[in-house]
C-alpha positions, 0 to 999 in steps of 0.5 A: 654465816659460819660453815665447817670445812671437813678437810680443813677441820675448822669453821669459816666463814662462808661469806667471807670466803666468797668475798676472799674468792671475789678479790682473787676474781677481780684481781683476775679480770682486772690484771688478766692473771689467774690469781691462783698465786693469790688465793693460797696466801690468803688463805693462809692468812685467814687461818686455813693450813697451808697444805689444805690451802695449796691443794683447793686452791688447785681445784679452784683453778680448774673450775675458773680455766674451763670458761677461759679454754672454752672462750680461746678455742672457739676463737682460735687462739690455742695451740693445741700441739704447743699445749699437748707437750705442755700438757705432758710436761704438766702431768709428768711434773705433777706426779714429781711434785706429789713425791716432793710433797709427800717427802716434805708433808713426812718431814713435817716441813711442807708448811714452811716450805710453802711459804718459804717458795711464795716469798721467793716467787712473790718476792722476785715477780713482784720487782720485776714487774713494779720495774717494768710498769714504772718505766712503762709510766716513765716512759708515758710521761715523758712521751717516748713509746716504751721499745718493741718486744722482739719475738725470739726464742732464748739461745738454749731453746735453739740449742735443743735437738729434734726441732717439730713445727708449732704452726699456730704459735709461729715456730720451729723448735724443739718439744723439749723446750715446752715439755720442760717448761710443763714439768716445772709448771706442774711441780709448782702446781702442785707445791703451791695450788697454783695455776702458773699463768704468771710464771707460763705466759712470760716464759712462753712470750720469751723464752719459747718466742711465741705469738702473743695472740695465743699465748693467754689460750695455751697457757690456760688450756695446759693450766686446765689439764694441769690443775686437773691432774694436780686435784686428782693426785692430791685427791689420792695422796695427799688428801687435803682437797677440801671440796667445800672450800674451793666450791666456795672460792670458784662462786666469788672469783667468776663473780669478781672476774666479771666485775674486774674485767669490766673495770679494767676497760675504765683504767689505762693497763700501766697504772693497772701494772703498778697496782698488781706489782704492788699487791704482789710485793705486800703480800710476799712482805706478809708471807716473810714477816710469816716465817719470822715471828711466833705463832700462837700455837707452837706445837700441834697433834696430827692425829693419824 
């Protein structure tokens, strides 16, 4: 079942697509990340240009955070302040990462730089957590429980000056702190379509300090807004959101998210842990091995 994607300028399989959309999904409800960081790689790898990836990617986003927001609000879970500096951060970063990625689009470098910074981030996350879930395992095995998280916030969030007090989250700290943290979220969703939940809730665990029952809640309640804000500057500037694409992506991840979630009841989340560090550190693998051979196509004609 072939489709043609306008923005994209190629025919997809739409089948396919969902199916690819499913597997984000699942990995979503399985692993409790937004998957996001996943689903431009794969496109890139299926053959969709990296630019045209990134920007759908980012609406497909916003359309899987409404049910999330929704849920977490009418339990509680959000800080609604925390989220509103962040929000602000987000916009702002999302405006600064247009003009980075107008720059780069007119120097013809915005494809490689994609890849470039998914390698590193993948790269990085992906040890970080096969560390951590294999001495959680270690751990299990041996039968010593792994050590208490200490809800602090880092030594810089305490040096900021001009301190607000962000009840739901249990804190007394400065607003530049989650303004900045925004903005970098923001400058990343628009480089790279992604949502920042992978990056947003460690930083906000422990950096920021915040209770753990609302951060999942906040960090999707600032991804919403970001996404948003990212899909209508892309929309605007960039040009590359193809509708089509990302409409077909959203149909197969809330499948898949549906079916993840219910599979992640049935396995123990340390083995959940090494799989997903696993799929992280293959896919940067891929993405490297990317940046390094020859392409079929050495040269290409933008048409203006």
């Amino acid at each position: 079942m072939d489709l043609y994607l306008p923005i994209a300028n190629l025919s997809v399989n739409a089948l396919l697509i969902i199916g690819l959309g499913g597997v984000v999904g699942l990995l979503s409800g399985m692993f409790g990340v937004g998957g996001g960081f996943l689903t431009t790689p794969l496109l890139i790898f299926y053959g969709i240009p990296p630019m045209v990836a990134a920007a759908s990617s980012a609406s497909q986003v916003t359309g899987a955070s409404v049910s999330g927001v929704v849920s977490h609000m009418s339990r509680g879970t959000v800080d609604v302040r925390m989220g509103g500096v962040m929000v602000a951060g987000g916009l702002l970063g999302t405006l600064l990462g247009a003009a980075i990625f107008s720059i780069l689009q007119k120097l013809g470098q915005i494809d490689t730089v994609i890849a470039f910074l998914y390698v590193v981030m993948l790269g990085s996350i992906g040890l970080m957590m096969a560390k951590e879930s294999i001495g959680a395992l270690i751990a299990m095995k041996r039968g010593t429980p792994p050590p208490a998280r200490r809800r602090r916030h880092h030594p810089i969030v305490t040096a900021l000056p001009m301190r607000w007090r962000f009840y739901a989250s249990g804190l007394y700290i400065s607003p530049l702190a989650p303004f900045i943290l925004g903005i970098f979220s923001g400058i990343l969703t628009m480089l790279l379509g992604i949502g920042g939940g992978f990056i947003l809730v460690p930083a906000m665990l422990y950096i920021l300090g915040m209770q753990t029952q609302v951060v999942i809640g906040t960090s999707l309640f600032q991804i919403l807004f970001t996404t948003m804000a990212t899909t209508m500057v892309h929309s605007l500037t960039t040009k590359a959101v193809d509708l089509v694409l990302a409409f077909l992506l959203l149909i197969g991840s809330v499948t898949g998210a549906q079916i993840g979630t219910r599979l992640s009841m049935k396995v123990r989340p340390e083995y959940l842990r090494v799989v997903l560090a696993l799929i992280v550190l293959i896919v940067a693998i891929r993405m490297a091995l990317g940046l390094g051979y020859r392409p079929d196509e050495i040269y290409t004609v933008d048409i203006q």
